[in-house]
MMTF fields as JSON, N, C-alpha, C and O atoms, coordinates in Angstrom:
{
  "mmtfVersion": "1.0.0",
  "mmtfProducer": "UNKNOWN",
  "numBonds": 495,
  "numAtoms": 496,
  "numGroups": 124,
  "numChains": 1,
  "numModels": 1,
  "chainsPerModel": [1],
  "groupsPerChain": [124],
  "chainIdList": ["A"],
  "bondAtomList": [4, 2, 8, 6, 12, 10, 16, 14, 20, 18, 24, 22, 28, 26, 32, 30, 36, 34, 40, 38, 44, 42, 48, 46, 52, 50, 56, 54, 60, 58, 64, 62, 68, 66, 72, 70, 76, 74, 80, 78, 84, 82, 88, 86, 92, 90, 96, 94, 100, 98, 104, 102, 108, 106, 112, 110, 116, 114, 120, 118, 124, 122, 128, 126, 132, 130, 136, 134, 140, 138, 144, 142, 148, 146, 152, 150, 156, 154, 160, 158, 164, 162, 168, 166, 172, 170, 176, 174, 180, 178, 184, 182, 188, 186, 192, 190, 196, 194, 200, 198, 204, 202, 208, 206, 212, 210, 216, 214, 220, 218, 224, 222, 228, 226, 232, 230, 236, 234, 240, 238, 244, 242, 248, 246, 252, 250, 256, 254, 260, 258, 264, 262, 268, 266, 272, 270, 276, 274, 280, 278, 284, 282, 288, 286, 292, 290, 296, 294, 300, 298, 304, 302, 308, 306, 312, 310, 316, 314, 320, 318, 324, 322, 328, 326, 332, 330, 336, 334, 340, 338, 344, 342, 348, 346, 352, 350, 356, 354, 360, 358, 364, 362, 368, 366, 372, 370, 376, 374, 380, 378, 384, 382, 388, 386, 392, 390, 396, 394, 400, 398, 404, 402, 408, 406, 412, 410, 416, 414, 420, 418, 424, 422, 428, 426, 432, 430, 436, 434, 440, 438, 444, 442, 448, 446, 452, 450, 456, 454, 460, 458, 464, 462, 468, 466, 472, 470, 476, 474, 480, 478, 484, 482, 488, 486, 492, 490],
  "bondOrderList": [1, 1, 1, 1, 1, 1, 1, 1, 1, 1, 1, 1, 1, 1, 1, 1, 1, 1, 1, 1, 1, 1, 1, 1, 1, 1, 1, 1, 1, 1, 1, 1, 1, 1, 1, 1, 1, 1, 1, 1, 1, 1, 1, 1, 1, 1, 1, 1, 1, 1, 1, 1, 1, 1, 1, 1, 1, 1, 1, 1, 1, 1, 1, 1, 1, 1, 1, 1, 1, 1, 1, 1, 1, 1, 1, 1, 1, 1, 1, 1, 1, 1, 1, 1, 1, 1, 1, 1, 1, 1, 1, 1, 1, 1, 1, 1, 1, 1, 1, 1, 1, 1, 1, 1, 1, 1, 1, 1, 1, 1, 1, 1, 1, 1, 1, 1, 1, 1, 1, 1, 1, 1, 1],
  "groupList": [{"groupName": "UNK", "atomNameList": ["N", "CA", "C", "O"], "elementList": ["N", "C", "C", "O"], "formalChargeList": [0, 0, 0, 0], "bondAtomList": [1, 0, 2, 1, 3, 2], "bondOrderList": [1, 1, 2], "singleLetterCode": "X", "chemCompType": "L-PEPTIDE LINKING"}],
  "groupTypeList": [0, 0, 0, 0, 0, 0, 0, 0, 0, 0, 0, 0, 0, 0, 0, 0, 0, 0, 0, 0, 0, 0, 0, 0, 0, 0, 0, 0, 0, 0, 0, 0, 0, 0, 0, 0, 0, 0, 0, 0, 0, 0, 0, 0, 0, 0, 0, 0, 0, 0, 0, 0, 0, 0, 0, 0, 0, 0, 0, 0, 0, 0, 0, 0, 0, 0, 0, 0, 0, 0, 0, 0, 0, 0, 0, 0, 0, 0, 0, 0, 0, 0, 0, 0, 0, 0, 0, 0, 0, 0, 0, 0, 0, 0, 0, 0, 0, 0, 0, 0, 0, 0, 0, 0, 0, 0, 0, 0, 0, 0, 0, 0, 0, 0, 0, 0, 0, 0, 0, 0, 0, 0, 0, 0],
  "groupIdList": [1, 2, 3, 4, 5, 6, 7, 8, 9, 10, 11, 12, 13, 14, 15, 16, 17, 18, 19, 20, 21, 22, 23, 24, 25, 26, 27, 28, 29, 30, 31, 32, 33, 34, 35, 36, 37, 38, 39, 40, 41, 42, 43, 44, 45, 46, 47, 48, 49, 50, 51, 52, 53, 54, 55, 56, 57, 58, 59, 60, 61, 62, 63, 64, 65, 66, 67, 68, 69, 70, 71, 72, 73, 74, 75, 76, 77, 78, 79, 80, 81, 82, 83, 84, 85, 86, 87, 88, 89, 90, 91, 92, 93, 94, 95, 96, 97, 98, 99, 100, 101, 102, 103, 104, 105, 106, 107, 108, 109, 110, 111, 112, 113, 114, 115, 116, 117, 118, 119, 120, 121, 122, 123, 124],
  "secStructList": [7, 7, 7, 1, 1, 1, 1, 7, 7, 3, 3, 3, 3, 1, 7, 7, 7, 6, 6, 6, 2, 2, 2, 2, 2, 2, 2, 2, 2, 2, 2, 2, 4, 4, 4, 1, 1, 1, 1, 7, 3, 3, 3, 3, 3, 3, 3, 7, 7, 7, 7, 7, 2, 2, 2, 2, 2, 2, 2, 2, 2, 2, 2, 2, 2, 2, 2, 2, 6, 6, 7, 7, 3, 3, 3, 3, 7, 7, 7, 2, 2, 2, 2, 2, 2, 2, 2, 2, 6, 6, 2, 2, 2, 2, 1, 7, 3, 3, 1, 7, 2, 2, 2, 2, 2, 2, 6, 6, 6, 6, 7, 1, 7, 7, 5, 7, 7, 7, 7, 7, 7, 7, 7, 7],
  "xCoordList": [-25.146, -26.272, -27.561, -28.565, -27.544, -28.631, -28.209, -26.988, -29.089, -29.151, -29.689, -29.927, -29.841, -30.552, -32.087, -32.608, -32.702, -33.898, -34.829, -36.033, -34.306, -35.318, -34.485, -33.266, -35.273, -34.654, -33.507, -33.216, -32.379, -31.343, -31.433, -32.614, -30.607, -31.324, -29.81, -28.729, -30.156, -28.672, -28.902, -29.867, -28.239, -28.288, -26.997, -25.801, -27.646, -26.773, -26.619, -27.566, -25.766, -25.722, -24.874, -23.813, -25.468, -24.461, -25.166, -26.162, -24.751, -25.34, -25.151, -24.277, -26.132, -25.8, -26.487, -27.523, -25.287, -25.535, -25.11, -24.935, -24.858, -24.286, -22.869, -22.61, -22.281, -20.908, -20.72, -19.862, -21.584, -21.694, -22.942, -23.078, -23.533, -24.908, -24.122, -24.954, -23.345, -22.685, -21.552, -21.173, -21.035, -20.757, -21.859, -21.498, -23.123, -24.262, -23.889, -23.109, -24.742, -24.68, -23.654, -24.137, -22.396, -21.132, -21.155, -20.957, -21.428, -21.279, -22.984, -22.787, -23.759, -24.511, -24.203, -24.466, -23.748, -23.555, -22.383, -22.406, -21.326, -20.522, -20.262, -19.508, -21.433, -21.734, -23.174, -23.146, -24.058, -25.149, -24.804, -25.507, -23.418, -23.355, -24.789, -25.717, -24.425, -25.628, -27.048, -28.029, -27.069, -28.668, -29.262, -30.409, -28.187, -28.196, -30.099, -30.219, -30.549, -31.659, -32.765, -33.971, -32.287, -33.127, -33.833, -34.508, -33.407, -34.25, -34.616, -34.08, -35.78, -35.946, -35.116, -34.542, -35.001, -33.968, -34.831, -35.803, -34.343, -34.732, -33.354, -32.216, -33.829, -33.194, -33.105, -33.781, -32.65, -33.125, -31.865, -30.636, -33.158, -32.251, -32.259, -32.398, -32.131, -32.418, -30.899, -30.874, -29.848, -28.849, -28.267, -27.149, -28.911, -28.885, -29.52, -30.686, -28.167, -28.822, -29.501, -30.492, -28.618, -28.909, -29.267, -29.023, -29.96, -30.371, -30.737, -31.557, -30.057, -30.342, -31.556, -32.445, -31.636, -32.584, -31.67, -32.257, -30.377, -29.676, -30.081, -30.267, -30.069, -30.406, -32.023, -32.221, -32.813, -34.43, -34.223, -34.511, -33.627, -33.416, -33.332, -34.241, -31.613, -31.431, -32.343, -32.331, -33.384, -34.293, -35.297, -35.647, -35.673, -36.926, -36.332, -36.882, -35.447, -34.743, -34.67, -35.036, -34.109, -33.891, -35.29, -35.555, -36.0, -37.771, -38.365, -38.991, -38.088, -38.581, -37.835, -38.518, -36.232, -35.606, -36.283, -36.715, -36.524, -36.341, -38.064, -38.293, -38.862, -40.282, -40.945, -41.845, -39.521, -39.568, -39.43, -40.228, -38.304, -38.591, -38.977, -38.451, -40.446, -41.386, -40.7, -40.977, -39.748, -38.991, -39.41, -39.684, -39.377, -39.932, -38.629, -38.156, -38.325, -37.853, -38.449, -39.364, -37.97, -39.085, -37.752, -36.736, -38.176, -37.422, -38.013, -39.23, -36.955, -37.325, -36.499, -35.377, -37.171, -37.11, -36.284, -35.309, -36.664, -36.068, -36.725, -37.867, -35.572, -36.124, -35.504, -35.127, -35.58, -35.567, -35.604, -36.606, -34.208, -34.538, -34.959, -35.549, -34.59, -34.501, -35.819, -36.168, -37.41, -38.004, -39.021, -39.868, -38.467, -39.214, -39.356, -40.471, -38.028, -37.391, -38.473, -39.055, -38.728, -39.537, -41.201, -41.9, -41.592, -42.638, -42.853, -43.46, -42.396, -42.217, -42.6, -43.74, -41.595, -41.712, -42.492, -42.299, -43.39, -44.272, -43.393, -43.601, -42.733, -41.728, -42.631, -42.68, -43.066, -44.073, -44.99, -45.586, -45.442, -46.091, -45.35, -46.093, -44.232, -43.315, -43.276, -43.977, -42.168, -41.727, -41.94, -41.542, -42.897, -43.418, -42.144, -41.026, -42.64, -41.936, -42.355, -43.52, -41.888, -42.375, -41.152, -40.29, -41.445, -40.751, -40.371, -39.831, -40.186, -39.408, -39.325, -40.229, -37.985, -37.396, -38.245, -38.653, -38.586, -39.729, -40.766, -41.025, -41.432, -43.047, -42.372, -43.137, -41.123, -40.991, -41.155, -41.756, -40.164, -40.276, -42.18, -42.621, -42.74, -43.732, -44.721, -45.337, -44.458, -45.67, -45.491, -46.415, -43.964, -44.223, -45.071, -45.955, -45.096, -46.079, -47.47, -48.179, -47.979, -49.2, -48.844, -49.825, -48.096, -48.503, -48.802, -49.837, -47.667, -47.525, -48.256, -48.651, -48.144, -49.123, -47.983, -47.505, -47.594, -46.748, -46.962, -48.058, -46.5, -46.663, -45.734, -44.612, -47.265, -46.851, -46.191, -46.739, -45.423, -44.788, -46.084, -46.462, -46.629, -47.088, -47.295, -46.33, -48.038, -47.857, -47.384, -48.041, -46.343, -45.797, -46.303, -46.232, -46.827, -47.384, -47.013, -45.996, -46.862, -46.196, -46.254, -47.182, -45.003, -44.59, -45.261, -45.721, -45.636, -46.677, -45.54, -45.512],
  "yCoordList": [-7.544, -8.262, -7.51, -8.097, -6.082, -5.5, -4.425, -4.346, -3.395, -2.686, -1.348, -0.594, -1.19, 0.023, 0.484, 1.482, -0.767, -0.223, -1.087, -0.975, -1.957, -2.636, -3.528, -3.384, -4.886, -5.841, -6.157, -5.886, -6.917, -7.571, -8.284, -8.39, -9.099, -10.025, -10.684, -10.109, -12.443, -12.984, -14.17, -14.814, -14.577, -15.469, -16.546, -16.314, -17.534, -19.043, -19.997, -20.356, -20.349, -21.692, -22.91, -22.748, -23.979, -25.404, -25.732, -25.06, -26.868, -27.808, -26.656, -25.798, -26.736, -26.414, -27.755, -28.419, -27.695, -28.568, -28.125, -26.914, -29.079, -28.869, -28.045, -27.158, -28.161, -27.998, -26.472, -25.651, -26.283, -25.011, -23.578, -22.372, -24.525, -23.003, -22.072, -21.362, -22.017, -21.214, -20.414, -19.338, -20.793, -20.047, -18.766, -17.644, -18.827, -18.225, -17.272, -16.353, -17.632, -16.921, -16.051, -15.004, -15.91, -15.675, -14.297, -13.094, -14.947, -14.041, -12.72, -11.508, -13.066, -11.998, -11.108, -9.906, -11.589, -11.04, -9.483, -8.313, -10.541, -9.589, -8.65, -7.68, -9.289, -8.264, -7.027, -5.833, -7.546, -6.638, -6.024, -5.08, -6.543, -5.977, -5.525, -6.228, -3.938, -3.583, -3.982, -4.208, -4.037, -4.331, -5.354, -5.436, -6.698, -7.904, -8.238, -7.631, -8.545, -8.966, -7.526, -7.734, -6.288, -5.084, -4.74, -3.744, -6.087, -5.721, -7.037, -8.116, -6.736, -7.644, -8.401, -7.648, -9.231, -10.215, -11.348, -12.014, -11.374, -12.347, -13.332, -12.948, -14.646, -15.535, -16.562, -17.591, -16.37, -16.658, -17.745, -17.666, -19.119, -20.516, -21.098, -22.32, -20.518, -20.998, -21.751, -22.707, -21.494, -22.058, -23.004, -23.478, -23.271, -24.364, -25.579, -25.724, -26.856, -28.138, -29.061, -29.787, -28.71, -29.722, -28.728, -27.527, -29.674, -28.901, -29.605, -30.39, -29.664, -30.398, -30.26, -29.478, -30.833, -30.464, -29.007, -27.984, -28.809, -28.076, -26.391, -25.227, -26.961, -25.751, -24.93, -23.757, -25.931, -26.067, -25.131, -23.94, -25.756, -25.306, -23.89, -23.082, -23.544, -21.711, -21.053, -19.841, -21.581, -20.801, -20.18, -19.004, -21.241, -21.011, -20.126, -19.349, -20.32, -19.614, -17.983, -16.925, -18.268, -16.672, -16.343, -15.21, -16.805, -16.096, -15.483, -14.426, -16.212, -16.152, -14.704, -13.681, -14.671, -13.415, -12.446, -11.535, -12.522, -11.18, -10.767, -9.752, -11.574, -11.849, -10.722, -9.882, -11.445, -10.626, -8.878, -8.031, -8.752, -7.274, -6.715, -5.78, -7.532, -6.751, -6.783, -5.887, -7.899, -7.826, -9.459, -10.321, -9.548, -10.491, -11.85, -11.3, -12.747, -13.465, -14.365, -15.188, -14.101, -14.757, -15.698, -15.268, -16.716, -17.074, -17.466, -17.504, -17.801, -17.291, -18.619, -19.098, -18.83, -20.262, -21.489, -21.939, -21.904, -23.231, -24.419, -24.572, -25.081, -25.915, -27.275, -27.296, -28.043, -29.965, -30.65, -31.004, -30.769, -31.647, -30.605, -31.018, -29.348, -28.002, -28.181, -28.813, -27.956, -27.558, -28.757, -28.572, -30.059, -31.146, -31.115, -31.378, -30.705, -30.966, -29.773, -30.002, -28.321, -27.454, -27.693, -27.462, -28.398, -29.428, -30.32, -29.93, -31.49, -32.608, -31.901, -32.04, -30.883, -30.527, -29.223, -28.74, -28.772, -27.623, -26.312, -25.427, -26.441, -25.127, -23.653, -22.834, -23.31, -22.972, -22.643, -21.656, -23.129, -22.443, -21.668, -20.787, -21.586, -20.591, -19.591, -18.589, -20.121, -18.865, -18.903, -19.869, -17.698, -17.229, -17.673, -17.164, -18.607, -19.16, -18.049, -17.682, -17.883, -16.966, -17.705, -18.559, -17.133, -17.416, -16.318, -16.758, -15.146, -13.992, -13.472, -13.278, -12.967, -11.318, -10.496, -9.965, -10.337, -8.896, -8.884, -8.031, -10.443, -11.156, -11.012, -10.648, -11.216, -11.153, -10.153, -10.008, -9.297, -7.521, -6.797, -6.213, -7.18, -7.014, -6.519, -5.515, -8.234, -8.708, -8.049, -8.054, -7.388, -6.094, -5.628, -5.817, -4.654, -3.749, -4.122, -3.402, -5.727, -6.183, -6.614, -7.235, -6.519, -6.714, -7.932, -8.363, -8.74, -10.557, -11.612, -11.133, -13.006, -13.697, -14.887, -15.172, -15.47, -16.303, -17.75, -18.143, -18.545, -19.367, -20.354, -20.365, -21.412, -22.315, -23.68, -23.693, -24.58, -25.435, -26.814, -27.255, -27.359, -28.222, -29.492, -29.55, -30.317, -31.555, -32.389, -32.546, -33.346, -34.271, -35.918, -36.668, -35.721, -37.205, -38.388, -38.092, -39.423, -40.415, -41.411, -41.832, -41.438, -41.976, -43.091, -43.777, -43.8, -44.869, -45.363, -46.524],
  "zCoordList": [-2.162, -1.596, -1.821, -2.225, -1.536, -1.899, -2.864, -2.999, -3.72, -3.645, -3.635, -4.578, -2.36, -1.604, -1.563, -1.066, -2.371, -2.455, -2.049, -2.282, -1.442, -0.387, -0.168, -0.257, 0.246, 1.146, 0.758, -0.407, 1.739, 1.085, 0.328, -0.002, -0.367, -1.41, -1.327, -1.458, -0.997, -1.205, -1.724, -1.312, -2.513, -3.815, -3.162, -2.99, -2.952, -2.487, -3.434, -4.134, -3.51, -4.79, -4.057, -3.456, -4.21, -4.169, -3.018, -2.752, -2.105, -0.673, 0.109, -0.01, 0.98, 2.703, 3.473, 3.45, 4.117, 5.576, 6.834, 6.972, 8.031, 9.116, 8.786, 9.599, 8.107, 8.366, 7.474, 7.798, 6.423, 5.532, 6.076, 5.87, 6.743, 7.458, 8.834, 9.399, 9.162, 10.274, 9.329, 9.792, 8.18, 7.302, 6.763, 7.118, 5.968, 6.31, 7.006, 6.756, 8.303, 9.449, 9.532, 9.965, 9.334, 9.536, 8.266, 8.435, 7.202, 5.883, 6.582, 6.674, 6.78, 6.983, 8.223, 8.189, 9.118, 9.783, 9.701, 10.083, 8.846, 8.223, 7.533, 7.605, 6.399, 5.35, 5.87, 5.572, 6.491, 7.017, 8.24, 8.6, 9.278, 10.166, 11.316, 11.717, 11.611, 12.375, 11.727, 12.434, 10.548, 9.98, 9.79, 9.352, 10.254, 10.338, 11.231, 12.295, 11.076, 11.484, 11.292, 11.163, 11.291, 11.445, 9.921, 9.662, 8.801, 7.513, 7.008, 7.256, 6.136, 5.579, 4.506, 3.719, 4.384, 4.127, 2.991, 3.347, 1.837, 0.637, 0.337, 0.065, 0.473, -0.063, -1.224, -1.263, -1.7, -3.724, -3.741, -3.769, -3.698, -4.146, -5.135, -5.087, -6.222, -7.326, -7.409, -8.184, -6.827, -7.119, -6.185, -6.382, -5.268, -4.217, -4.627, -4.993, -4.47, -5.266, -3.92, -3.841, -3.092, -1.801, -0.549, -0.429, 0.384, 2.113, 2.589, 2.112, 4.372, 5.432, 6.338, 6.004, 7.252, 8.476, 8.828, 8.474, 9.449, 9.674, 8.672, 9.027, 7.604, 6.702, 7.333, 7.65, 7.326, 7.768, 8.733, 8.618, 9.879, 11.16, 10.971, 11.164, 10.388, 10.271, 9.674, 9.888, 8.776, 8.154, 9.049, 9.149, 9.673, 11.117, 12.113, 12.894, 11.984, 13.54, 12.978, 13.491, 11.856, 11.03, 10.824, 11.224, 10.461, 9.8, 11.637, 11.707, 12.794, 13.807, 14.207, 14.265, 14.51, 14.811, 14.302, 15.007, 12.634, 11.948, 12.621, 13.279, 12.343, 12.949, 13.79, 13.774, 14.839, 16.108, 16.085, 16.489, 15.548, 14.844, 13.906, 13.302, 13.605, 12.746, 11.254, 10.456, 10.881, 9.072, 8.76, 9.595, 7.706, 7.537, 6.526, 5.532, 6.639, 5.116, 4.071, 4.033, 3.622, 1.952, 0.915, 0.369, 0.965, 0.015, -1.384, -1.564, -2.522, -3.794, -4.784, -4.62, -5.448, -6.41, -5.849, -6.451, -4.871, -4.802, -5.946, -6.379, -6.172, -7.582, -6.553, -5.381, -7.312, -7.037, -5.643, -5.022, -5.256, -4.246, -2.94, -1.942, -3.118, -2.058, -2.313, -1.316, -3.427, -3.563, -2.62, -1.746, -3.282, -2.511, -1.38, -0.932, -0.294, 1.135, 1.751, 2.811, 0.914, 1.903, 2.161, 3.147, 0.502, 0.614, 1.733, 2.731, 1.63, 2.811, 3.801, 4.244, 4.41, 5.662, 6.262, 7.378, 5.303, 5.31, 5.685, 6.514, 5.113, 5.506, 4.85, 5.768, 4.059, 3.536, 4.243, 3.811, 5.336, 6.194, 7.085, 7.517, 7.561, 8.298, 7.245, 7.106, 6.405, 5.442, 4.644, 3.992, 3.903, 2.518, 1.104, 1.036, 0.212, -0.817, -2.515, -2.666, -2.98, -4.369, -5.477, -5.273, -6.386, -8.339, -7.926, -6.911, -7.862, -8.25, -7.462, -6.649, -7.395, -6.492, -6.363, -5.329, -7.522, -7.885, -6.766, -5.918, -7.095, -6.179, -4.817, -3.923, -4.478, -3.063, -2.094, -1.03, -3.075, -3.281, -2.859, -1.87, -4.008, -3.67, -2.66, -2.301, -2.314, -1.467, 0.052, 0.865, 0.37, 1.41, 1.44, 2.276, 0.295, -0.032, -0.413, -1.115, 0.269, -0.012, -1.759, -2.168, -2.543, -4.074, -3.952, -3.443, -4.54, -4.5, -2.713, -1.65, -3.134, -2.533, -2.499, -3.597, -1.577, -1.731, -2.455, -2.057, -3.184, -3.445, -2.486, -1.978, -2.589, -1.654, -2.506, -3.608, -2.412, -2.934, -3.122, -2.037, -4.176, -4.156, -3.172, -2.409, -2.982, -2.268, -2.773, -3.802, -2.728, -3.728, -3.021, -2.047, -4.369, -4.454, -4.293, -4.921, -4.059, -3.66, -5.389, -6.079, -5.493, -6.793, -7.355, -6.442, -9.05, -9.031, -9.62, -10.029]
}
């Protein structure tokens, strides 16, 4: 998930919904154990095709925890319908969106600037 030189970094691929995000939860907890919320945490969807309100939900709730103790999460290439869904719902204003690990990496250290997901236009 990581390694060792800054944030975690966990790479999701395929749907999350109701029935797959407490899985999530479950895998970090497991795998980060004690550091589970105590680091900053990158989530890179480049391989996620689908997401619920449910998904929405754990994101906010997770950006707010880590928040709380001063770590921050950033997520990192959501493409199509993921990319539309954080659009729509200004998710983007909670949690910092970027193209690259690197930019996510970064922008700790002040480098990178998050990119925000376009407004999508209503189809002609």
């Amino acid at each position: 998930m990581g390694d060792g030189q800054g944030p975690a970094v966990l790479e999701l691929e395929g749907e999350y919904d109701l029935d797959t995000v407490p899985e999530i939860d479950r895998f970090l907890r497991r795998t980060l154990g004690p550091l589970y919320h105590q680091d900053h945490l990158v989530i890179d969807l480049a391989g996620t095709t689908f997401v619920d309100s449910s998904f929405i939900a754990f994101l906010v709730r997770l950006a707010s925890t880590l928040r709380a103790r001063k770590r921050e999460l950033l997520l990192v290439r959501p493409r199509g319908q993921v990319r539309k869904v954080f659009g729509i719902v200004g998710l983007a204003n909670v949690v910092p969106v970027f193209e690259t690990v690197e930019a996510a990496r970064d922008s700790l250290t002040g480098g990178a600037v998050p990119v925000i997901p376009p407004a999508f236009a209503p189809a002609m």
